[in-house]
C-alpha positions as CSV (number, residue, x, y, z in Angstrom):
1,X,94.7,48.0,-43.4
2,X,92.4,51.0,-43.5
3,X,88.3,51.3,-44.7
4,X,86.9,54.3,-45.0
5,X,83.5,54.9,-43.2
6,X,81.1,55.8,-45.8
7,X,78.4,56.2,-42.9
8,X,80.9,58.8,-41.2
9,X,80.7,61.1,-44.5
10,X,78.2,63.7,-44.2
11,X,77.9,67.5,-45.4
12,X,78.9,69.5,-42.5
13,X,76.3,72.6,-43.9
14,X,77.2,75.0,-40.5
15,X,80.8,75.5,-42.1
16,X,80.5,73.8,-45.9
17,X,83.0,71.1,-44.9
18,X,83.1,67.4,-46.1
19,X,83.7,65.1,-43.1
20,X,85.1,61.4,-43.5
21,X,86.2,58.9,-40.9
22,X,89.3,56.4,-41.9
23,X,88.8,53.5,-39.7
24,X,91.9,52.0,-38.6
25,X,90.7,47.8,-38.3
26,X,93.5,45.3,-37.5
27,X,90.9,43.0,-38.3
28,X,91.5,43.4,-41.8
29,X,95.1,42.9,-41.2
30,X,94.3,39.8,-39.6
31,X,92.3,38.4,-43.0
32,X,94.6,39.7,-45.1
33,X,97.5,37.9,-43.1
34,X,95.0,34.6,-42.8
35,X,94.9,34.6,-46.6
36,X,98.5,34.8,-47.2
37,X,99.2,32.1,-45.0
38,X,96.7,29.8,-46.6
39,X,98.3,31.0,-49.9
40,X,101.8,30.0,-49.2
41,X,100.6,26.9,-47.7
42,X,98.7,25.5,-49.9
43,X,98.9,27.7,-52.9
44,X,95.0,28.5,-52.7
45,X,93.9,31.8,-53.8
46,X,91.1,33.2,-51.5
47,X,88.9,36.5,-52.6
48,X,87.5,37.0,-49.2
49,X,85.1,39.6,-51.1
50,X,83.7,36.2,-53.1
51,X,83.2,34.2,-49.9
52,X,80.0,32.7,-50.3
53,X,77.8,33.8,-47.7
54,X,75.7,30.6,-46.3
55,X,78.4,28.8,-45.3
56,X,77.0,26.2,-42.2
57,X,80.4,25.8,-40.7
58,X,80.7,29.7,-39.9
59,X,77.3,30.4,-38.6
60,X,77.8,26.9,-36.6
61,X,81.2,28.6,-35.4
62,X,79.3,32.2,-34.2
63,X,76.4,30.3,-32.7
64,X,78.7,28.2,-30.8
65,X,79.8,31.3,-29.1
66,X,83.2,30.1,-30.2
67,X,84.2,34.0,-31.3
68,X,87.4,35.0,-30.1
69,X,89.1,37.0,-32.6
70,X,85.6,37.6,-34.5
71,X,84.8,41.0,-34.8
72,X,82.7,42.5,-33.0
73,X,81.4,39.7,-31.6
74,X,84.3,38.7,-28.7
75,X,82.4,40.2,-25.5
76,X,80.9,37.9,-23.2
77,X,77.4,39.2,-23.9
78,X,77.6,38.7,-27.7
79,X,78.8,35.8,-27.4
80,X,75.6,34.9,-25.3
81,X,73.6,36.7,-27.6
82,X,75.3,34.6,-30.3
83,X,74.4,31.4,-28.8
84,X,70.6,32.1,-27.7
85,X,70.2,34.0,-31.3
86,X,71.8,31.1,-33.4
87,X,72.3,33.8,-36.4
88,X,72.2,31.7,-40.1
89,X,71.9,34.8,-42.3
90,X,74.5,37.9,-42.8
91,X,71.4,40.3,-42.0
92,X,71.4,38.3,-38.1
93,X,74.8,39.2,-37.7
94,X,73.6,43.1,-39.2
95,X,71.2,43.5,-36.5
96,X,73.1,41.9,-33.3
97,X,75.9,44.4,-34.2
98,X,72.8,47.2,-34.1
99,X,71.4,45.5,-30.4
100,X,73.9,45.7,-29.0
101,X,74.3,48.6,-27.3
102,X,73.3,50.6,-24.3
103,X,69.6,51.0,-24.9
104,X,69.0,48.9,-28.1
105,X,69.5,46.2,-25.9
106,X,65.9,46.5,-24.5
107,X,64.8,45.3,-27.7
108,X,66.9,41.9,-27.7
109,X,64.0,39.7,-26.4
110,X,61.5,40.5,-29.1
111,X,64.3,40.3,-31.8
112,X,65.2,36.8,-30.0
113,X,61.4,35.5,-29.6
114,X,60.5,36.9,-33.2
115,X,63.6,34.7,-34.7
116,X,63.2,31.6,-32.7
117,X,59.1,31.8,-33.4
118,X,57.8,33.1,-36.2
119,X,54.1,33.1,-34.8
120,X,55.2,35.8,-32.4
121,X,55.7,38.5,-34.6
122,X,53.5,41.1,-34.5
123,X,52.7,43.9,-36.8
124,X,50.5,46.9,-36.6
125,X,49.9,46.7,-40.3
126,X,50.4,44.2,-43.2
127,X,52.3,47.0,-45.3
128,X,54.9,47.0,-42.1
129,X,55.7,43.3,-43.3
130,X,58.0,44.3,-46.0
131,X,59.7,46.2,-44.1
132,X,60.2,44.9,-40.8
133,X,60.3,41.3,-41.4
134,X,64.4,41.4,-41.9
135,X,64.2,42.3,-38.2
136,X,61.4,39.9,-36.8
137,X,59.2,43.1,-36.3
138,X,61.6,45.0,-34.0
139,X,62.4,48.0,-35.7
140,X,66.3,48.1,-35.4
141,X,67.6,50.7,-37.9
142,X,67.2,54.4,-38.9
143,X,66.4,53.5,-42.7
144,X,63.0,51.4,-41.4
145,X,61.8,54.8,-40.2
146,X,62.5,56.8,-43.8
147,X,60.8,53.6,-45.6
148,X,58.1,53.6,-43.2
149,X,57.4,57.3,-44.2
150,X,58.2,56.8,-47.6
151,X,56.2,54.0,-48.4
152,X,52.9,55.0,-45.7
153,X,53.3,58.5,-46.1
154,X,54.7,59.2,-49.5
155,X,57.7,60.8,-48.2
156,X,60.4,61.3,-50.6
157,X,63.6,59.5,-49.3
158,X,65.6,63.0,-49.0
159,X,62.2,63.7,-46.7
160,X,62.3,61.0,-44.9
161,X,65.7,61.4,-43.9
162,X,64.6,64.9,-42.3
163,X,62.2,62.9,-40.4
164,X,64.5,60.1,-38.9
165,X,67.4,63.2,-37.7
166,X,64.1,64.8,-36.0
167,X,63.2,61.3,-34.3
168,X,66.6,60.5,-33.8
169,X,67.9,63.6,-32.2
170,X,64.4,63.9,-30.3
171,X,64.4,67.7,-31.9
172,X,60.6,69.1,-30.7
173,X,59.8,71.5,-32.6
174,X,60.7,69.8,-35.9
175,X,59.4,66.6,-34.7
176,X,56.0,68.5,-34.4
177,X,56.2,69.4,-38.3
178,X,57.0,66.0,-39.2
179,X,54.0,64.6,-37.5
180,X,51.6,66.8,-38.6
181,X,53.6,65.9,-42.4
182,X,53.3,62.3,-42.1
183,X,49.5,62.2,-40.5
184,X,48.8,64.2,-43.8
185,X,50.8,61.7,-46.3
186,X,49.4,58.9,-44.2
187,X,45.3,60.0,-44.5
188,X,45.6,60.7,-48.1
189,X,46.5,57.2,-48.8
190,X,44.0,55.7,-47.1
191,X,45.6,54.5,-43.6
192,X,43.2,55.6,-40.4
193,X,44.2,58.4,-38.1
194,X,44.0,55.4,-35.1
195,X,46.3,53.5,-37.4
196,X,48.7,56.7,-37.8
197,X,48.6,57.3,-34.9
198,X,49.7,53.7,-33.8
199,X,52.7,53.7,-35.9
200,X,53.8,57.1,-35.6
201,X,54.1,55.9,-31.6
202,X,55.8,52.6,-33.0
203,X,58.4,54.7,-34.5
204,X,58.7,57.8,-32.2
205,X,59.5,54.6,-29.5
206,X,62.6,53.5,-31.3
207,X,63.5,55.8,-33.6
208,X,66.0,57.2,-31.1
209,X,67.9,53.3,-30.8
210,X,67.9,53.7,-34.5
211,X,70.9,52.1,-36.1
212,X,72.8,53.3,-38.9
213,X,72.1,50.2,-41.1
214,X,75.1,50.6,-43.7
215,X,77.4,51.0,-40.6
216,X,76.3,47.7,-39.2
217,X,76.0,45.9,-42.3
218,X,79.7,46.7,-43.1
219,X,80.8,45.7,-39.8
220,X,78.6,42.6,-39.9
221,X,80.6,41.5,-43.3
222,X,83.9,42.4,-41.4
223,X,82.8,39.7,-38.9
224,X,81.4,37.1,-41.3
225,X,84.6,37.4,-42.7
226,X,86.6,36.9,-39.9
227,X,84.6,33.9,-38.6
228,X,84.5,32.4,-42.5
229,X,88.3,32.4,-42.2
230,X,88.6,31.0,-38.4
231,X,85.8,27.9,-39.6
232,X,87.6,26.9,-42.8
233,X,91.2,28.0,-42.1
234,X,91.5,27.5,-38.2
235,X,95.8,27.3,-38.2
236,X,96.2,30.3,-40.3
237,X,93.2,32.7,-38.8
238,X,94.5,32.0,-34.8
239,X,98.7,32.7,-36.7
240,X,97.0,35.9,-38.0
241,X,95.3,36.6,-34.4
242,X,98.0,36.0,-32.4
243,X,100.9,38.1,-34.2
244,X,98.2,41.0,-34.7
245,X,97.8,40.7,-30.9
246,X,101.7,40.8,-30.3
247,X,101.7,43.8,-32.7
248,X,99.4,45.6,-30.1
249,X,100.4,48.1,-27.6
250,X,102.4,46.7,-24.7
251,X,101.0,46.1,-21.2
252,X,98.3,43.7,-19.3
253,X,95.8,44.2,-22.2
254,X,97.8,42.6,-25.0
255,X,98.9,40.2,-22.6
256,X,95.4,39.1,-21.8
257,X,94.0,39.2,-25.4
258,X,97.1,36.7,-26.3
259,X,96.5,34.3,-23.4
260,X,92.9,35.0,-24.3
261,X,94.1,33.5,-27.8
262,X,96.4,30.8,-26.8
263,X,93.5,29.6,-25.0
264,X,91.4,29.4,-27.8
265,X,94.5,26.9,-29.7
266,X,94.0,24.9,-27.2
267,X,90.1,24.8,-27.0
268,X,90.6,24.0,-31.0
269,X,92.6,21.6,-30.6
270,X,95.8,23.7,-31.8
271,X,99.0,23.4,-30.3
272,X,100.9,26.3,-30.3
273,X,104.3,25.1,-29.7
274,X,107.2,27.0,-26.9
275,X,109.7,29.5,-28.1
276,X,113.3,27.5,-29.7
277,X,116.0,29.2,-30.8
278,X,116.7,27.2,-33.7
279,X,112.8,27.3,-34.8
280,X,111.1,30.5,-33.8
281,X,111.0,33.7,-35.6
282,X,110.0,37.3,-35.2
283,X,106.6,36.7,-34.9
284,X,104.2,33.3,-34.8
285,X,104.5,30.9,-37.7
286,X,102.9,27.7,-38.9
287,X,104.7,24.8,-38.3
288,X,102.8,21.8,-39.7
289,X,99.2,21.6,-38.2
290,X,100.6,23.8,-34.7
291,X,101.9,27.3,-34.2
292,X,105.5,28.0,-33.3
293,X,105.6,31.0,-30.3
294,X,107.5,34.2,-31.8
295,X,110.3,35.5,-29.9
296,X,109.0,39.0,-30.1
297,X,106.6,37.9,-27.5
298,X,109.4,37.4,-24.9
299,X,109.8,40.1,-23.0
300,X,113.5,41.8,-23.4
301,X,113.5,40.2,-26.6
302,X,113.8,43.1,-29.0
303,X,114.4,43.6,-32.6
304,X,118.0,44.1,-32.9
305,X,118.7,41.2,-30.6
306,X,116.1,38.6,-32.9
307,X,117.9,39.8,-35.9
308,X,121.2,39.2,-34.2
309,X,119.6,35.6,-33.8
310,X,118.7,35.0,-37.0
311,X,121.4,36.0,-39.0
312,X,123.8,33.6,-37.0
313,X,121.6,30.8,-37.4
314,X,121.3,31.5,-41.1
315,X,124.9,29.6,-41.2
316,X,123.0,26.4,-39.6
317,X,121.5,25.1,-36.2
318,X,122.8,26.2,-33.0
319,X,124.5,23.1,-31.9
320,X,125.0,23.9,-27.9
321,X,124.2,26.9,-25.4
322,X,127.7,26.9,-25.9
323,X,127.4,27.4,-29.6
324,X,124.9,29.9,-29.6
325,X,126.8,32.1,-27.0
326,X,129.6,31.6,-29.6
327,X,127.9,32.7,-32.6
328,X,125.6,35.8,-31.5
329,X,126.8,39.2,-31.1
330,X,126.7,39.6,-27.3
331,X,126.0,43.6,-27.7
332,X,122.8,43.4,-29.2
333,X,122.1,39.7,-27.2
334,X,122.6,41.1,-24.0
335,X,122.7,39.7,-20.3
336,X,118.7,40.8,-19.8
337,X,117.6,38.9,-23.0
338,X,119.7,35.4,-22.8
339,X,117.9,34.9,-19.2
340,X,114.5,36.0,-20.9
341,X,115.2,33.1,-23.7
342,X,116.3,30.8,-21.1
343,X,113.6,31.4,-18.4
344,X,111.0,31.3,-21.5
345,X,112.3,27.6,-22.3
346,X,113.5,28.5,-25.4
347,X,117.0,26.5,-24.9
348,X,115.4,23.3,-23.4
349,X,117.0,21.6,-25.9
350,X,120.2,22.6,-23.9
351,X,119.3,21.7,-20.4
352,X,116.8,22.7,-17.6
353,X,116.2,26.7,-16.7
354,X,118.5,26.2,-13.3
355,X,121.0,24.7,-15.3
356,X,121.7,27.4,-17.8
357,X,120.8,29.8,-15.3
358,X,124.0,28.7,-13.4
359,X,126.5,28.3,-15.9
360,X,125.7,31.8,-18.1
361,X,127.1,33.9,-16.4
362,X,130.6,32.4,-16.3
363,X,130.1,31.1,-20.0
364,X,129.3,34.5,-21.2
365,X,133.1,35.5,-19.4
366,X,134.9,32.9,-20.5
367,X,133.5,33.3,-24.3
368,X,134.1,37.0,-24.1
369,X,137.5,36.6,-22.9
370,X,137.9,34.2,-26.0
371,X,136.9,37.0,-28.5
372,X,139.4,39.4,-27.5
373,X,142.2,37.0,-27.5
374,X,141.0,36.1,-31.1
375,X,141.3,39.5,-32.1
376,X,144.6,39.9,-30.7
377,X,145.5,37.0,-32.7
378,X,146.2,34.8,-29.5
379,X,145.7,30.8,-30.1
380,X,142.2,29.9,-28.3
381,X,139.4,26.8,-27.6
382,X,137.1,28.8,-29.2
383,X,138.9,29.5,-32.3
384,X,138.3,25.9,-33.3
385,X,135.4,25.1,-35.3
386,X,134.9,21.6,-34.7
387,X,131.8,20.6,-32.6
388,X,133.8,18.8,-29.8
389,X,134.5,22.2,-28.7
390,X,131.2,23.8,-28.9
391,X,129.5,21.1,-26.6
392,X,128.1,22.2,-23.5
393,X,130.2,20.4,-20.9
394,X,128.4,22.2,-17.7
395,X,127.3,20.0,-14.4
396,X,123.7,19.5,-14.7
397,X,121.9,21.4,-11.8
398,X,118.4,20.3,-9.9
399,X,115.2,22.3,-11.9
400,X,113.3,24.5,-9.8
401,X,109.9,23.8,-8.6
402,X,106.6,23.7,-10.8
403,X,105.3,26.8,-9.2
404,X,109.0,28.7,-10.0
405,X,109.0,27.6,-13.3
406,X,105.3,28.9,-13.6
407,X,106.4,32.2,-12.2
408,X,109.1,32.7,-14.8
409,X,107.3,31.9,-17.8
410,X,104.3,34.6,-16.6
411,X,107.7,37.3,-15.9
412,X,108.9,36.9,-19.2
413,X,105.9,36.1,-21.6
414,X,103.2,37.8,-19.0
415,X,100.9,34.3,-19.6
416,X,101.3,30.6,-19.8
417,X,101.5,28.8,-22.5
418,X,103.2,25.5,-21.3
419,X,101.5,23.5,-19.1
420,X,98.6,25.1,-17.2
421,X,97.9,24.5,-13.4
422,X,94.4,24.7,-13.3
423,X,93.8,21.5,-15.5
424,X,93.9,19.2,-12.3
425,X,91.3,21.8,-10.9
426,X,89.2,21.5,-14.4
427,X,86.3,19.3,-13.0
428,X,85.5,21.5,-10.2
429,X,86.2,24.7,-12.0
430,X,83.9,23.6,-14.9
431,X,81.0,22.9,-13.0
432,X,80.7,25.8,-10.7
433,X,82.5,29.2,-12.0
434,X,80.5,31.2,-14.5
435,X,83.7,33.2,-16.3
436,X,86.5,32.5,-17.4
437,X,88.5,36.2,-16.2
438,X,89.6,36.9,-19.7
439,X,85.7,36.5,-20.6
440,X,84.6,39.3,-18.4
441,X,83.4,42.5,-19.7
442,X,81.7,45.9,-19.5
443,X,78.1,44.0,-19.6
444,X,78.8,41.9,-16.4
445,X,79.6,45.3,-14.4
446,X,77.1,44.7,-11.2
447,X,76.7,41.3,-11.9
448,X,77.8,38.2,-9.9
449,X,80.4,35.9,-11.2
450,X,82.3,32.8,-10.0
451,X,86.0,32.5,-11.3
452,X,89.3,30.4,-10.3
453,X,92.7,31.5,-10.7
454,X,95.9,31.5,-9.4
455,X,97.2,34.3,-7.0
456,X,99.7,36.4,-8.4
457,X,99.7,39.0,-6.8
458,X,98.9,40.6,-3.4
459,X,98.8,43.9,-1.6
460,X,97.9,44.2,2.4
461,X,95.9,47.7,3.2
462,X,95.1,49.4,6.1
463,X,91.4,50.8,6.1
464,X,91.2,54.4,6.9
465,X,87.8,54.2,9.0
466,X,89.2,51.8,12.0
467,X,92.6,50.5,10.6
468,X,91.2,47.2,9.6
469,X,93.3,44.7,7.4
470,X,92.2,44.3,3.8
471,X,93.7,43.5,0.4
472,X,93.8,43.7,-2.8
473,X,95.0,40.5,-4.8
474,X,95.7,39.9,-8.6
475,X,93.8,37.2,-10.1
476,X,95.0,35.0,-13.2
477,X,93.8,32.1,-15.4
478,X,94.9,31.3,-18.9
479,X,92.7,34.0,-20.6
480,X,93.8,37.1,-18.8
481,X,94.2,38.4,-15.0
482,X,92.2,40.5,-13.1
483,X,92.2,42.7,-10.0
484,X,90.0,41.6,-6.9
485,X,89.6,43.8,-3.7
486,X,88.6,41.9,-0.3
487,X,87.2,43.6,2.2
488,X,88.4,43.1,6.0
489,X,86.1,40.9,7.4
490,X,86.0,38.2,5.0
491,X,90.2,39.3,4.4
492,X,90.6,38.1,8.6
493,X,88.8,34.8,7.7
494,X,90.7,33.5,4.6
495,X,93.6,35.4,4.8
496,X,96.0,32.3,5.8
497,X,95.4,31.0,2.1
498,X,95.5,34.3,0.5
499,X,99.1,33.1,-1.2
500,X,101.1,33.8,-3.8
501,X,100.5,31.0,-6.3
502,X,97.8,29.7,-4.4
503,X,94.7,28.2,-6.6
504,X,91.6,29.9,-5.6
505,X,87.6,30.2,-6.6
506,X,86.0,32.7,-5.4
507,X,82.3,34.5,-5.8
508,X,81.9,38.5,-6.3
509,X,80.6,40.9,-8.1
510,X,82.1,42.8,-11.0
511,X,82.9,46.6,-11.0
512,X,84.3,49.5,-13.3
513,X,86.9,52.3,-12.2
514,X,88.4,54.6,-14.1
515,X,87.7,52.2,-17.4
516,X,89.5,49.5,-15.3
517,X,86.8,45.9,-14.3
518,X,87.5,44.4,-11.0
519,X,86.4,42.2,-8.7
520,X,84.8,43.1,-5.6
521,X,85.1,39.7,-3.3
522,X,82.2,37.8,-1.2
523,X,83.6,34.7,-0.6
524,X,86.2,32.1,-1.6
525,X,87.5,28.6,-1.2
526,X,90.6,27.2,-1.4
527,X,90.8,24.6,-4.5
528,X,94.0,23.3,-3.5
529,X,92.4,22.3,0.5
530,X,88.9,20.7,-1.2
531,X,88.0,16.9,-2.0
532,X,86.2,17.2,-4.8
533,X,84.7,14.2,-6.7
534,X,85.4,14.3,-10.6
């Protein structure tokens, strides 16, 4: 779905041109994809636009800090700001979107104090109260200015909005005129020049964080929304979530938001159930109270070959591997994408990975050989429809390892979403890392963190000064991965655990390259060599 930006409209006089901004949000998709599924289930009719807004169970859900999928409010710093705020009103939500940013952010604690304590408000004069009290004193948006002026000054509102471009855009020479405008509106109704003079400071300060308040109040309903649906509707908002993920652009970023959302499932309680070939769809679907794992989301799964799929099952219930070999059209279900399906469990049904690992290949011969004879009109096994002939009569082969099976399911669905190997390691983990990695953001750059993951990855380097042995390892939980450099001197002393599937913890500190966060190492332990008590 598409909004236009009324805030992005504006009269471009240098060239008489009409500007407008179409904002692309997928997460209106996402509600208007929540609400279907809630209609189909249960046949209710939502107007999201109706939504009553004082509903305890979402501001109880944002305060929580519970917000994945919420709009605007995902990052790990509004989700603090979420929690220490505890925002009950639609105009909290406003102004946290407004904070936010890079400088408005100096004005969090006296937003914070003013909310949590009333007596600590302070205004430089009673007619400020109307005004300011929305925002516990802080001023937080560029309208505050032109009522300020307007209602201390006698500015007209088409006035005052020539004053808050001048203290917005720090423009001197017009700022001068203004001041000299407003001490003259200001004395004429009665305020003193020291008083004047104290607000026209007051707004001079923060004019320039000045938030367009329509701009955040739109977004703010966009995220109200959002967290409405995910409180009262929890199955079909995280459906909607995780198929508008899917729908995103392909690489390590999708892959992250949707482990980033299949660990919220399972936070709430959710289980989203594996891939089946008899079950799943294109996408995710609701399957009772879980969510059943769309088989776009394998990886050489693609369109032509799910359709393929799904038009042979529309004839009933693949029966056997055998069966289902049978049935599909082997051009479009190529070699690639039955070892995808199998490695991403979605035969288990049919026997273990190694198993049907084994025997595809000649299956796939024998079957094919089958086709061509039926074409030729030859007398074959397969020609028979009965299911005696389409069961799988293959030797049963010994499963691989935990750690291979882990491996697979991360090559061909880039996460986990069967069991995770960190839960024995949850105690530990719990009590001393600060992040999960899928929780990191542009706010913690330069800050310390403490995370566990598994190794998945790791490069050996040669330092250019004195030819010293570092690395750089890849870093995964079940909310996304991340890249951590280790320098050569801590490298030589924990290299020999350094492993590939190796369960780690380690402290750094978080940096940004090229629009990229990483991790730069100081120290880490080995979780699978401590005793730890639980």
């Amino acid at each position: 779905m598409y909004c236009l930006d009324l805030n992005a409209v504006s009269n471009q006089k240098a060239i008489g041109l009409l500007k407008v901004d179409f904002l692309g949000l997928r997460n209106l998709t996402i509600i208007e994809r929540a609400l279907e599924y809630v209609k189909t289930l249960s046949g209710k009719k939502i107007d999201i636009h109706q939504a009553p807004l004082d509903d305890k169970k979402t501001y109880d859900l944002i305060s929580s800090g519970n917000t994945v999928g919420i709009f605007q409010l995902e990052s790990g710093g509004m989700k603090r700001l979420a929690k220490d705020l505890k925002p009950n009103k639609i105009s909290d939500i406003s102004a946290m979107v407004a904070l936010y940013r890079p400088g408005p952010m100096d004005l969090i604690p006296a937003f914070l104090e003013g909310k949590l304590n009333a007596k600590k408000i302070k205004y430089l004069h009673p007619d400020l109260v109307s005004i300011l009290s929305e925002t516990y004193g802080v001023l937080v948006y560029q309208e505050q200015v032109m009522e300020i002026a307007h209602k201390l000054a006698g500015y007209k509102m088409s006035e005052a909005d020539n004053l808050r471009m001048a203290m917005g855009k720090k423009k001197k020479e017009l700022m001068e005129k203004e001041k000299e405008k407003f001490f003259g509106g200001a004395l004429k109704k009665g305020y003193k020049r020291s008083m004047i003079e104290a607000i026209w400071n007051f707004m001079e300060k923060f004019a320039a964080y000045g938030f367009n308040k329509p701009h955040s109040a739109s977004y703010a309903l966009i995220a109200y929304w959002t967290a409405y649906i995910k409180a009262n509707y929890p199955v079909e908002f995280m459906t909607a979530l995780l198929s508008a993920e899917l729908q995103g652009v392909a690489g390590p970023q999708r892959e992250i938001k949707m482990s980033q959302a299949i660990e919220e499932c399972r936070r709430m309680n959710i289980t989203v159930l594996p891939p089946d070939i008899n079950k799943s769809n294109h996408s995710f679907a609701i399957e009772g109270d879980a969510i059943r794992f769309g088989l776009s989301a394998i990886k050489n799964v693609g369109g032509a070959a799910i359709e393929s799929i799904i038009t042979a099952r529309a004839d009933g219930p693949f029966r056997s591997f055998k069966d289902f070999l049978s049935r599909i059209d082997l051009r479009r279900v190529n070699k690639k994408t039955v070892e995808s399906l199998i490695k991403a469990r979605a035969f288990s049904q049919f026997g273990n990975i190694a198993t049907l690992l084994t025997h595809y290949p000649n299956l796939v011969s024998d079957i094919q050989k089958a086709k061509i004879k039926q074409e030729k009109g030859q007398f074959d096994l397969f020609e028979s429809s009965s299911s005696s002939s389409m069961k799988d009569s293959f030797s049963t082969v010994e499963e691989f390892s935990e750690d291979e099976l882990f491996a697979m399911e991360r090559e061909v669905i880039g996460f986990l979403i069967g069991k995770n190997p960190l839960l024995k390691y949850v105690p530990i983990i719990s009590k001393k890392s600060t992040h999960k990695i899928g929780d990191i953001g542009i706010d913690d750059v330069d800050k310390p963190v403490i995370i566990a993951g598994i190794v998945s990855g790791k490069k050996a380097l040669k330092t250019r000064k004195d030819n010293s042995e570092m690395a750089i390892i890849q870093l995964f939980d079940e909310t996304g991965s991340i890249e951590v450099v280790v320098f050569p001197k801590l490298f030589a002393k924990i290299k020999h655990f350094l492993a590939i599937n190796r369960v780690i913890m380690l402290k750094g500190k978080v940096n940004e390259r090229e629009g990229r966060l990483g991790v730069i190492m100081e120290n880490a332990v080995d979780l699978e060599a401590v005793n730890y008590k639980s």
